[in-house]
LUMLUMDREN-2810 file (N, C-alpha, C; in Angstrom, 1 decimal):
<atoms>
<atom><aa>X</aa><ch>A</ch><at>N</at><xx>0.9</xx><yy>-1.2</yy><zz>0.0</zz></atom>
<atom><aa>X</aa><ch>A</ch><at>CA</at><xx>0.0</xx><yy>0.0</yy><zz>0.0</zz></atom>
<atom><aa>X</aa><ch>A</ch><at>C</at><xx>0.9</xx><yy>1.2</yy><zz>0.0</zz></atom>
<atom><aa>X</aa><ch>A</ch><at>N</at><xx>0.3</xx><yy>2.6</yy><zz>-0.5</zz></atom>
<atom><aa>X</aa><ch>A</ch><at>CA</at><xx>0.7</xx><yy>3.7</yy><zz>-0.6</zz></atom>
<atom><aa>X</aa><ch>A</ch><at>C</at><xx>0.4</xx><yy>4.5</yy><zz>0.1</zz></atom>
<atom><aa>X</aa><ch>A</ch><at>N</at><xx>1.0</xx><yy>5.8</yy><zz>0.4</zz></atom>
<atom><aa>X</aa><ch>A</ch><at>CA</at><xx>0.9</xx><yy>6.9</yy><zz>0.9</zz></atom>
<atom><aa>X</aa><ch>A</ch><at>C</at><xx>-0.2</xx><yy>8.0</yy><zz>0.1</zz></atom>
<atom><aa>X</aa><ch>A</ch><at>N</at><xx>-1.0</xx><yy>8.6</yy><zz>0.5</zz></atom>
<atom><aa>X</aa><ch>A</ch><at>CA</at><xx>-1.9</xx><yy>9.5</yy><zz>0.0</zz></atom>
<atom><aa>X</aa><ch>A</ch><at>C</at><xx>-2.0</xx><yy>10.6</yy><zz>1.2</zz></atom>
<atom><aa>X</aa><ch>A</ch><at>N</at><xx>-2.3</xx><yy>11.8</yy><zz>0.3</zz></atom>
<atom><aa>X</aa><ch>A</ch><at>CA</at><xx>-2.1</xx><yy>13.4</yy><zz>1.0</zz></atom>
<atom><aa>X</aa><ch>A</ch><at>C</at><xx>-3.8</xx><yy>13.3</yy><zz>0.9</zz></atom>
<atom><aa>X</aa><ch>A</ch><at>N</at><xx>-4.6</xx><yy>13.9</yy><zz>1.8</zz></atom>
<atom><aa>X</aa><ch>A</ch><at>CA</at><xx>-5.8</xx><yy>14.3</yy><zz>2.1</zz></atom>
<atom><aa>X</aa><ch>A</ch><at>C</at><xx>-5.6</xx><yy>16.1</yy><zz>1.8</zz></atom>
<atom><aa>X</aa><ch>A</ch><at>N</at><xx>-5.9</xx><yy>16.1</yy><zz>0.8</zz></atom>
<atom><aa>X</aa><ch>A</ch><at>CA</at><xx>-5.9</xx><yy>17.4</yy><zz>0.2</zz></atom>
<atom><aa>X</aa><ch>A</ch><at>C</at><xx>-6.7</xx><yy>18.7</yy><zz>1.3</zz></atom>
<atom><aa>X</aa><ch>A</ch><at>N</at><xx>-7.5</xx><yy>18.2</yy><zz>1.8</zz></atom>
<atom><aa>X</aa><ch>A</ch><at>CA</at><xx>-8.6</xx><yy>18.8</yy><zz>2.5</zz></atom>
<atom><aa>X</aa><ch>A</ch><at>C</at><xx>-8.0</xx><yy>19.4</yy><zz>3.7</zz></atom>
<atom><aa>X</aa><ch>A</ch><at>N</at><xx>-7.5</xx><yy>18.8</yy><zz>4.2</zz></atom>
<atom><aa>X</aa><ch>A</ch><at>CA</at><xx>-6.7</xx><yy>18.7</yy><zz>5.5</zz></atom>
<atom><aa>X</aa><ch>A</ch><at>C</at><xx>-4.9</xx><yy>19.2</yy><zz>5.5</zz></atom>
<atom><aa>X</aa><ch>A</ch><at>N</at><xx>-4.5</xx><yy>19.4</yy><zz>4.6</zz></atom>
<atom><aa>X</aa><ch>A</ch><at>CA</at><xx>-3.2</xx><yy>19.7</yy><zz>4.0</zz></atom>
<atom><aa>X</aa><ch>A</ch><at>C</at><xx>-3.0</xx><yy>21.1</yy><zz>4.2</zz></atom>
<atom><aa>X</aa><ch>A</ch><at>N</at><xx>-1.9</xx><yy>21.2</yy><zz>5.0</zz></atom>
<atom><aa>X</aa><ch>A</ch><at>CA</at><xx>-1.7</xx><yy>22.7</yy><zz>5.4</zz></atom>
<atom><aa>X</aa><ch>A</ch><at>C</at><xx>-0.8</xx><yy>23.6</yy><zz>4.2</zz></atom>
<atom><aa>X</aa><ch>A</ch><at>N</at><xx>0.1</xx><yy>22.8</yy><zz>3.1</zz></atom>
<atom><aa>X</aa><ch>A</ch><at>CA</at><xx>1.0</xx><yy>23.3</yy><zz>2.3</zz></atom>
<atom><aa>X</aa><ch>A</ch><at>C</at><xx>2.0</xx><yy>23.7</yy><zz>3.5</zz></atom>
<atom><aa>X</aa><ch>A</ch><at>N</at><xx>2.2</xx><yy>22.8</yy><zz>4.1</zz></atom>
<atom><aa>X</aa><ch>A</ch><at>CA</at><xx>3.5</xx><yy>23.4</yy><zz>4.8</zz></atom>
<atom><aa>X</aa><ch>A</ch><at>C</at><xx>4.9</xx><yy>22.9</yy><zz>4.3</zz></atom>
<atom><aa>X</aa><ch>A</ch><at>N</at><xx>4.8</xx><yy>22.3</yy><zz>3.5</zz></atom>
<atom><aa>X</aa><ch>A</ch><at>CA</at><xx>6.0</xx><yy>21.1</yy><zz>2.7</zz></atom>
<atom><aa>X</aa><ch>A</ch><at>C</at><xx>7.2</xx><yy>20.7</yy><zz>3.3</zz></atom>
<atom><aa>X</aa><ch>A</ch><at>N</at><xx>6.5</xx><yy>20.5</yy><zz>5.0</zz></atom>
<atom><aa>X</aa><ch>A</ch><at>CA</at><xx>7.9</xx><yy>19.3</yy><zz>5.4</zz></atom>
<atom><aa>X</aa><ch>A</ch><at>C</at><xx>7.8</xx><yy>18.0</yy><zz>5.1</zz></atom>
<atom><aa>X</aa><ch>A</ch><at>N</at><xx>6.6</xx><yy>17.3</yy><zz>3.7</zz></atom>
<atom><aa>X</aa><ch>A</ch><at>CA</at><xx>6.9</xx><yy>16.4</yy><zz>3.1</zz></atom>
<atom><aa>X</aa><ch>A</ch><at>C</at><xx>7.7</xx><yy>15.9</yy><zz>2.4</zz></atom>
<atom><aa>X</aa><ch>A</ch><at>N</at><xx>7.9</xx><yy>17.1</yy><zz>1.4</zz></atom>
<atom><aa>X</aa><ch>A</ch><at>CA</at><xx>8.7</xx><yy>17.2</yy><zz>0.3</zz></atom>
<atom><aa>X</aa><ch>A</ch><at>C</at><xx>9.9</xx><yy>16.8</yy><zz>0.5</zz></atom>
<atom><aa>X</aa><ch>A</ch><at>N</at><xx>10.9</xx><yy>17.5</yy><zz>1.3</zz></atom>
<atom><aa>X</aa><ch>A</ch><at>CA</at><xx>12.1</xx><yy>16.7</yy><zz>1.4</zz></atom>
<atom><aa>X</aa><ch>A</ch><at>C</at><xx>12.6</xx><yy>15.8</yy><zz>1.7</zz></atom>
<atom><aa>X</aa><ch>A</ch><at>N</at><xx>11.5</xx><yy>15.2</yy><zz>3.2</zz></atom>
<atom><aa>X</aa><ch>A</ch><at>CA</at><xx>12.0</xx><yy>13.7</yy><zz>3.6</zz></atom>
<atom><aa>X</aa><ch>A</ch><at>C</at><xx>11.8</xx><yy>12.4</yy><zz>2.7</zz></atom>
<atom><aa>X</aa><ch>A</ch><at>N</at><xx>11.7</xx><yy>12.8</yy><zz>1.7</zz></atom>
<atom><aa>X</aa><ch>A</ch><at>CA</at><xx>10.9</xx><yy>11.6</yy><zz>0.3</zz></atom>
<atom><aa>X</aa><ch>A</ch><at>C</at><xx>12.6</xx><yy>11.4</yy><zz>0.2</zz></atom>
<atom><aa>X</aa><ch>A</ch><at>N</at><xx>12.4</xx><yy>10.2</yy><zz>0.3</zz></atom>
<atom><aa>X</aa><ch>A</ch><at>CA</at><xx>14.3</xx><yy>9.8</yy><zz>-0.7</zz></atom>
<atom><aa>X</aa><ch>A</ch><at>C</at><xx>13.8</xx><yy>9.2</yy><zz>-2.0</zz></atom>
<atom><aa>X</aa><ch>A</ch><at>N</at><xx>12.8</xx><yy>8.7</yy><zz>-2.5</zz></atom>
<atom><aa>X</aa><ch>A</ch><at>CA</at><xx>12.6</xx><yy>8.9</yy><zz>-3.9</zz></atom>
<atom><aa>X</aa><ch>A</ch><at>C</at><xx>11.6</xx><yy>9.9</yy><zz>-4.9</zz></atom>
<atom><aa>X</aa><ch>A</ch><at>N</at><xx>11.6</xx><yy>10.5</yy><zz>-4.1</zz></atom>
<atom><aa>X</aa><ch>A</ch><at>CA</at><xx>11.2</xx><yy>12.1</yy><zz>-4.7</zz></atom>
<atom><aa>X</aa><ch>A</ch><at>C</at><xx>9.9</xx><yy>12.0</yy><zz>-5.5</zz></atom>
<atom><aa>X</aa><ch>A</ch><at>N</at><xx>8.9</xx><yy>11.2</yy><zz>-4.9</zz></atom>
<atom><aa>X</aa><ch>A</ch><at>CA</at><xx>7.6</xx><yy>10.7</yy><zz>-4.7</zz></atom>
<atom><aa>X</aa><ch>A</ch><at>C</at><xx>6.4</xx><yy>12.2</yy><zz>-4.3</zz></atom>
<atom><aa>X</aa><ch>A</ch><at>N</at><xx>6.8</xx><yy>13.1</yy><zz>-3.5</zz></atom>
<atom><aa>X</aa><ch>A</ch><at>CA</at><xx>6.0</xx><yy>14.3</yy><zz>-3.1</zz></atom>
<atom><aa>X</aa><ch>A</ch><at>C</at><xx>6.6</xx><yy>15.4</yy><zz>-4.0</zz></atom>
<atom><aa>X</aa><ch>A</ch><at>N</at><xx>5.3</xx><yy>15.9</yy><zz>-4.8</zz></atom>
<atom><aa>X</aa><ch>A</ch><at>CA</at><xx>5.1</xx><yy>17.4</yy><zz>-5.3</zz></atom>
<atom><aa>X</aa><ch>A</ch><at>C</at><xx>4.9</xx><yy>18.0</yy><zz>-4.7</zz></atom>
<atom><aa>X</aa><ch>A</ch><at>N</at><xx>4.5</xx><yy>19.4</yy><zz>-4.9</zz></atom>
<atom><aa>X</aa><ch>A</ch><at>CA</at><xx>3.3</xx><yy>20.2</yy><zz>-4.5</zz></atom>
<atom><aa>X</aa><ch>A</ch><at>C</at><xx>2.7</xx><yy>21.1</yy><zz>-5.7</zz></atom>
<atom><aa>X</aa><ch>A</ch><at>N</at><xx>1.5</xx><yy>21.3</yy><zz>-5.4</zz></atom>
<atom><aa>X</aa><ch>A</ch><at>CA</at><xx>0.5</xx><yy>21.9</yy><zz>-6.4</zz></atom>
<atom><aa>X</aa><ch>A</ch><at>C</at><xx>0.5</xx><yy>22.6</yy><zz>-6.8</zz></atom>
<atom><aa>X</aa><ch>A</ch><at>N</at><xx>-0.1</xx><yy>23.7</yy><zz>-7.9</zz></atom>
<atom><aa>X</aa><ch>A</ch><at>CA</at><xx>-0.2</xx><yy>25.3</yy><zz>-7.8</zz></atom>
<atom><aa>X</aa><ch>A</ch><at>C</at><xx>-0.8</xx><yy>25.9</yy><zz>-6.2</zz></atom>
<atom><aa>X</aa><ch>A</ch><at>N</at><xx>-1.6</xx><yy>25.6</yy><zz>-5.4</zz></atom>
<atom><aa>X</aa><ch>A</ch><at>CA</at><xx>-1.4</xx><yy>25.9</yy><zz>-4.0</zz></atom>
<atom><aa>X</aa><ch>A</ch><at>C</at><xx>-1.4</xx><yy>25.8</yy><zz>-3.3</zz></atom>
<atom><aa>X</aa><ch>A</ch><at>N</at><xx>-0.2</xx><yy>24.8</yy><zz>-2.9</zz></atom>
<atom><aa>X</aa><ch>A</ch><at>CA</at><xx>0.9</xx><yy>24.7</yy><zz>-2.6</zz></atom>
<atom><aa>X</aa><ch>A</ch><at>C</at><xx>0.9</xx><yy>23.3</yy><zz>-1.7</zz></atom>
<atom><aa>X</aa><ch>A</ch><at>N</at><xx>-0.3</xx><yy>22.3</yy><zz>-1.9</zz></atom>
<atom><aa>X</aa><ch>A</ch><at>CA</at><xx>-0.6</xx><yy>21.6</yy><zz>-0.8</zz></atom>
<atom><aa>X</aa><ch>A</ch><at>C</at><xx>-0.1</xx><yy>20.0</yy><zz>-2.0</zz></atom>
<atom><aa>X</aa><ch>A</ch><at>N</at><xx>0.5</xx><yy>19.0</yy><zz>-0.7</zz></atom>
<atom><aa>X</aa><ch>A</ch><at>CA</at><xx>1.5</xx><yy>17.6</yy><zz>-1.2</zz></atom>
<atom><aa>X</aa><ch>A</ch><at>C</at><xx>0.5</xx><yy>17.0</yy><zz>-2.1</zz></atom>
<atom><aa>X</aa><ch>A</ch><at>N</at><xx>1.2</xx><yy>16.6</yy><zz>-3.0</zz></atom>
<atom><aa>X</aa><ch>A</ch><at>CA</at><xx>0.4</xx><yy>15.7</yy><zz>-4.0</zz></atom>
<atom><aa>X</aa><ch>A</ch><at>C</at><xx>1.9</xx><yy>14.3</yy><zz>-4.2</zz></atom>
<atom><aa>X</aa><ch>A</ch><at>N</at><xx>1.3</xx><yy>12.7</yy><zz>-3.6</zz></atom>
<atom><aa>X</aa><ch>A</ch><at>CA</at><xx>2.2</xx><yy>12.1</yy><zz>-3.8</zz></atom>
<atom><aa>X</aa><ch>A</ch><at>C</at><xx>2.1</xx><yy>11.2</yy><zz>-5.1</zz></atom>
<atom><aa>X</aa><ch>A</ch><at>N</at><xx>2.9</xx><yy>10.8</yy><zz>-6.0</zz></atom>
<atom><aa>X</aa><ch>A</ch><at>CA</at><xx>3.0</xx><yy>10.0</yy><zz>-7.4</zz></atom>
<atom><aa>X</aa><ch>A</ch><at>C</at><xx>2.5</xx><yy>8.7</yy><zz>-6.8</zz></atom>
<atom><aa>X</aa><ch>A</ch><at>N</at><xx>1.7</xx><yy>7.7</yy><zz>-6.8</zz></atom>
<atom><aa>X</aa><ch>A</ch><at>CA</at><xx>1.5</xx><yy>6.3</yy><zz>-6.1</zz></atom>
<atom><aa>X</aa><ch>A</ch><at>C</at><xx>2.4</xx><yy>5.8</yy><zz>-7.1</zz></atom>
<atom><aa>X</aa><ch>A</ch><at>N</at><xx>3.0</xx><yy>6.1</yy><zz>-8.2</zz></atom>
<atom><aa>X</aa><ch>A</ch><at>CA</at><xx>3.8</xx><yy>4.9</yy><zz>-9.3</zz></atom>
<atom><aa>X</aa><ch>A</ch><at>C</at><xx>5.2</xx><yy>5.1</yy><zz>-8.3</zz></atom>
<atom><aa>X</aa><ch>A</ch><at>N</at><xx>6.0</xx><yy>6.4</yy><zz>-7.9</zz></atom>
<atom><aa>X</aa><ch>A</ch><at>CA</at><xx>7.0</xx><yy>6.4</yy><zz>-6.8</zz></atom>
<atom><aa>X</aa><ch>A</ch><at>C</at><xx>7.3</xx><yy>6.0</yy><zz>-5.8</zz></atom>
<atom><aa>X</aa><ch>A</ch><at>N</at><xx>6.1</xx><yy>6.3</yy><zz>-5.0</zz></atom>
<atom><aa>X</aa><ch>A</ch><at>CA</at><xx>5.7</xx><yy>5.7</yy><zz>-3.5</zz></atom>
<atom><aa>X</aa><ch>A</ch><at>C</at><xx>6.6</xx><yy>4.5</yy><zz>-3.2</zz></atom>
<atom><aa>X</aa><ch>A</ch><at>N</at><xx>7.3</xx><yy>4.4</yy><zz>-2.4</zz></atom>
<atom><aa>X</aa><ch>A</ch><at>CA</at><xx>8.0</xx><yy>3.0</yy><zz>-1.6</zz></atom>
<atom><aa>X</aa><ch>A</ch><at>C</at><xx>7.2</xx><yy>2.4</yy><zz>-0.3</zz></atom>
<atom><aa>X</aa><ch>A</ch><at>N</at><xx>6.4</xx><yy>3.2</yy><zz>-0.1</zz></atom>
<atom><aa>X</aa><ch>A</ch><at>CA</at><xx>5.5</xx><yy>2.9</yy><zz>1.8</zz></atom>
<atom><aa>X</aa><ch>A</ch><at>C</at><xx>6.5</xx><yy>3.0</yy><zz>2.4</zz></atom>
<atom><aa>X</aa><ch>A</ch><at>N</at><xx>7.9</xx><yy>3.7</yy><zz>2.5</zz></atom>
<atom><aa>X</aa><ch>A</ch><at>CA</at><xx>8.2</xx><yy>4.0</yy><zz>3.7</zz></atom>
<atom><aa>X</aa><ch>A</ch><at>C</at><xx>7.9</xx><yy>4.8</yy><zz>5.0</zz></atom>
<atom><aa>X</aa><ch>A</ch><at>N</at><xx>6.8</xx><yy>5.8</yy><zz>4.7</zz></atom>
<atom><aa>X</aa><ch>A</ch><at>CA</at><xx>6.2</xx><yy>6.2</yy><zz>5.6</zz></atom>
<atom><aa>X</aa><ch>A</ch><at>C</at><xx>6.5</xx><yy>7.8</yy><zz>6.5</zz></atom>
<atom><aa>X</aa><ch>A</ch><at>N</at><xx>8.0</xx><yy>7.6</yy><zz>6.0</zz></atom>
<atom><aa>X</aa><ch>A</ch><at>CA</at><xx>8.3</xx><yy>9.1</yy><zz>6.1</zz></atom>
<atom><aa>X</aa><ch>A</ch><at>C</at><xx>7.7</xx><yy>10.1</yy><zz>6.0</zz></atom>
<atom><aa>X</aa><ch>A</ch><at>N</at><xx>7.1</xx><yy>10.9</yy><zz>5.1</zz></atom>
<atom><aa>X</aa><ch>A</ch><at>CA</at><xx>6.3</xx><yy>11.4</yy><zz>5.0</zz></atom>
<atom><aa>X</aa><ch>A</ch><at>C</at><xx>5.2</xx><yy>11.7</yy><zz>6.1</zz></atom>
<atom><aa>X</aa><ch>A</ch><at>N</at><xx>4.9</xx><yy>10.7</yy><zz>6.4</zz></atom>
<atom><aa>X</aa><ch>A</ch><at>CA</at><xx>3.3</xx><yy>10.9</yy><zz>7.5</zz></atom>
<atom><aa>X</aa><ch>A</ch><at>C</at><xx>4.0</xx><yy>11.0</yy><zz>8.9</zz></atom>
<atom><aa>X</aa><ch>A</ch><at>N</at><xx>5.2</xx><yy>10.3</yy><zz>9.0</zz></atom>
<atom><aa>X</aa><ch>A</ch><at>CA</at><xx>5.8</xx><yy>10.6</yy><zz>10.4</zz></atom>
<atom><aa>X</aa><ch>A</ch><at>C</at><xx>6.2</xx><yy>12.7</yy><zz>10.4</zz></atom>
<atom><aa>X</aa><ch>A</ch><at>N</at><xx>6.5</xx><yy>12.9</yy><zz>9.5</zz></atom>
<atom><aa>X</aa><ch>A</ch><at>CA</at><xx>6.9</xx><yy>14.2</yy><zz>9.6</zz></atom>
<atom><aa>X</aa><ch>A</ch><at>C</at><xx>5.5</xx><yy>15.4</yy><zz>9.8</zz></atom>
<atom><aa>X</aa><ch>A</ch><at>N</at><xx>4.4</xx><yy>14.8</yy><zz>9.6</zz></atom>
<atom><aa>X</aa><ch>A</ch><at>CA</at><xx>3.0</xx><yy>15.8</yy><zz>8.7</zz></atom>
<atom><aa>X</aa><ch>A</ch><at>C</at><xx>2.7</xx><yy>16.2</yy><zz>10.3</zz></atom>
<atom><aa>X</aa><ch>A</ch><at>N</at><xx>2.4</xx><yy>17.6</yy><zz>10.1</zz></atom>
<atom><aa>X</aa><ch>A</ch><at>CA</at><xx>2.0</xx><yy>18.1</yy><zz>12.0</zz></atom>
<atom><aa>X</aa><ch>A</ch><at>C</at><xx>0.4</xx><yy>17.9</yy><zz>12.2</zz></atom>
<atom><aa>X</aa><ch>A</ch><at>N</at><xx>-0.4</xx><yy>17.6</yy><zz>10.7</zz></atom>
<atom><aa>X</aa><ch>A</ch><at>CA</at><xx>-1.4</xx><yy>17.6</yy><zz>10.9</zz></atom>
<atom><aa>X</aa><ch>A</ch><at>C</at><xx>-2.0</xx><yy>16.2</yy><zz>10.5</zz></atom>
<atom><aa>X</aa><ch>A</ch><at>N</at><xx>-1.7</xx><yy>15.4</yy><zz>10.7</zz></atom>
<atom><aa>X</aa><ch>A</ch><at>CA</at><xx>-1.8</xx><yy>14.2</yy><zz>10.2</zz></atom>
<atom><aa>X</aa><ch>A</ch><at>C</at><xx>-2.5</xx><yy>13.6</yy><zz>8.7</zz></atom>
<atom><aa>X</aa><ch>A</ch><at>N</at><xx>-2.3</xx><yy>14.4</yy><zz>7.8</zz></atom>
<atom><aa>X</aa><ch>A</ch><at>CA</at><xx>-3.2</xx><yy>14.3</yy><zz>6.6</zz></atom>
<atom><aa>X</aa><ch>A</ch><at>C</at><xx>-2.5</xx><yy>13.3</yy><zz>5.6</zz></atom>
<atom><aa>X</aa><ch>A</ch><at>N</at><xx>-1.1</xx><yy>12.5</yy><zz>6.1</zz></atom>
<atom><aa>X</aa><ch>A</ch><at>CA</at><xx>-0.8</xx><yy>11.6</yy><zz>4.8</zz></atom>
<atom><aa>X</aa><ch>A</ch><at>C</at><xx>-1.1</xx><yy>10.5</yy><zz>5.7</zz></atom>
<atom><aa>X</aa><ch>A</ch><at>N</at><xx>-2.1</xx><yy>9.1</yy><zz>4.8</zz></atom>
<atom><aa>X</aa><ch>A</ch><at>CA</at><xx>-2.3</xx><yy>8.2</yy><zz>5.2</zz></atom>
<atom><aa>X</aa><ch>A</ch><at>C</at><xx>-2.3</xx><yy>7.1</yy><zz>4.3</zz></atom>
<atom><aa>X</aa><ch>A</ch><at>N</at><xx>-2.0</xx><yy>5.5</yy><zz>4.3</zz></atom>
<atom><aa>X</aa><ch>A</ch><at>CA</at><xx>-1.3</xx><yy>4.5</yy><zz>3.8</zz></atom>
<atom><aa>X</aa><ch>A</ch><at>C</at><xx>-2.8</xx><yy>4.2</yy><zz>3.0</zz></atom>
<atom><aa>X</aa><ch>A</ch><at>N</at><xx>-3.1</xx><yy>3.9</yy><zz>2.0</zz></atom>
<atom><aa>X</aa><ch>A</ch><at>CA</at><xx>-4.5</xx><yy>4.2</yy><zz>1.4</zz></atom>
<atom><aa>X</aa><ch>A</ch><at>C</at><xx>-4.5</xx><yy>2.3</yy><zz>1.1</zz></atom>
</atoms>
């Protein structure tokens, strides 16, 4: 399974983006994470970092 950003709940704060070691997290025109599922490894990084808890293993 993969990691998914809950757009809704997503603050655009992008302390997602860098903890990706395969460079799996965008971000949008405003400004909030959008993850590639073809990238994704399920390491989970990402959701350990999120202050609001909006990335979740789908």
């Amino acid at each position: 399974m993969v990691y998914a950003v809950n757009a809704e709940e997503c603050i655009a704060c992008g302390a997602c983006v860098p903890v990706c070691a395969v460079e799996a997290i965008s971000e949008m025109d405003d400004g909030k994470a959008v993850i590639d599922a073809n990238k994704c490894n399920d390491c989970g990084d990402c959701a350990d970092v999120c202050p609001v808890e909006c990335i979740k293993q789908q």
